[in-house]
C-alpha positions, 0 to 999 in steps of 0.5 A: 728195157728189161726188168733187171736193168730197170732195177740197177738203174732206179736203184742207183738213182734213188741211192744218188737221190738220197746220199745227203753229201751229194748235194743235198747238204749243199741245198740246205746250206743255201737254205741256211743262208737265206737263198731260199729260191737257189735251195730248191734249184741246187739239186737240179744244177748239182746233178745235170753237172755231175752227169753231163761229163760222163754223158758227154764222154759216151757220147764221144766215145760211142761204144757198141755192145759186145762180148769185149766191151761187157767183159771191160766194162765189168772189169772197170765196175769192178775197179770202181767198187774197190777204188771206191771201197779203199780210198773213197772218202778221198774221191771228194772235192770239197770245193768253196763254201760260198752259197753260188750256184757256179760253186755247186757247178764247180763242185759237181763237175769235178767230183763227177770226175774224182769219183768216176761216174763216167764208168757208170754212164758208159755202163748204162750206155751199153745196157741201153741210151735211154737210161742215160736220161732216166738215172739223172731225171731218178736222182733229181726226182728223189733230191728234190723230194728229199729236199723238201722233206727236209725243209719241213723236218729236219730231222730227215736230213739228220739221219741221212747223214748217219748212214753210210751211202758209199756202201749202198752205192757200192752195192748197186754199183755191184748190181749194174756189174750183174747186169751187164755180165749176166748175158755173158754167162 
């Protein structure tokens, strides 16, 4: 895996890992309830699910790499930034607010689909299979770090929640674009 690619995909997940409306807030909700064993299990659940519809779709789909599929794919990470510039908030399905695991599994299946993270997982497919595996085992590394680093102070959670994800994650979305175009050039 080259250096570069590396980096747009850590990068991804570790922004992922630490955007607190991704889950995060949703484990230390169960964490409110007294569901204490479920908090920890939360992230893990919420992103095997957000992931498995995109890693099923490339899957489905195996496309190959080529000058036409990079020059699409770059086109679709490009219309993914702007869609997620101008009507992001939007992409959110706030789901029930009952502390189950089948909630977060509903809520991150059908965000995965709203925010089209499957134009990510197509990406990284084309860069390279194992980082299919690498971004999701990334994200939950840094939720559940994050996660137990919150339950001790939550004063980490707090101020997770003061800074703006969409627009870090617009950048290294913008990052993986580089990556893909850059042999092209």
């Amino acid at each position: 895996m080259l250096p570069l690619t590396l980096i747009a995909i850590l990068s991804l997940g570790i922004v992922e890992g630490l955007d607190p409306y991704k889950g995060l807030l949703f484990s230390y909700y169960f964490y409110s309830f007294r569901k204490v064993k479920e908090s920890y299990v939360v992230p893990i659940v919420s992103t095997i699910t957000y992931y498995i519809v995109g890693i099923l779709i490339v899957e489905w789909l195996n496309i190959s790499d080529n000058i036409l599929t990079r020059g699409i794919m770059f086109s679709l990470l490009l219309v993914h930034v702007l869609i997620k510039l101008v009507i992001g908030k939007v992409l959110h399905y706030p789901s029930n607010m009952r502390p189950k695991i089948l909630n977060v599994i509903q809520w991150s299946a059908i965000n995965s689909i709203i925010q089209m993270n499957f134009i990510i997982l197509l990406t990284l497919s084309i860069l390279s299979k194992p980082s299919l595996i690498l971004l999701p085992i990334t994200v939950i590394i840094v939720r559940e770090t994050t996660y137990c680093l919150s339950v001790k102070n939550n004063k980490i959670l707090l101020k997770l929640t003061e800074y703006n994800f969409d627009y870090f994650y617009l950048i290294t979305v913008l990052l993986l674009g580089i990556v893909i175009i850059l042999p092209l050039l």
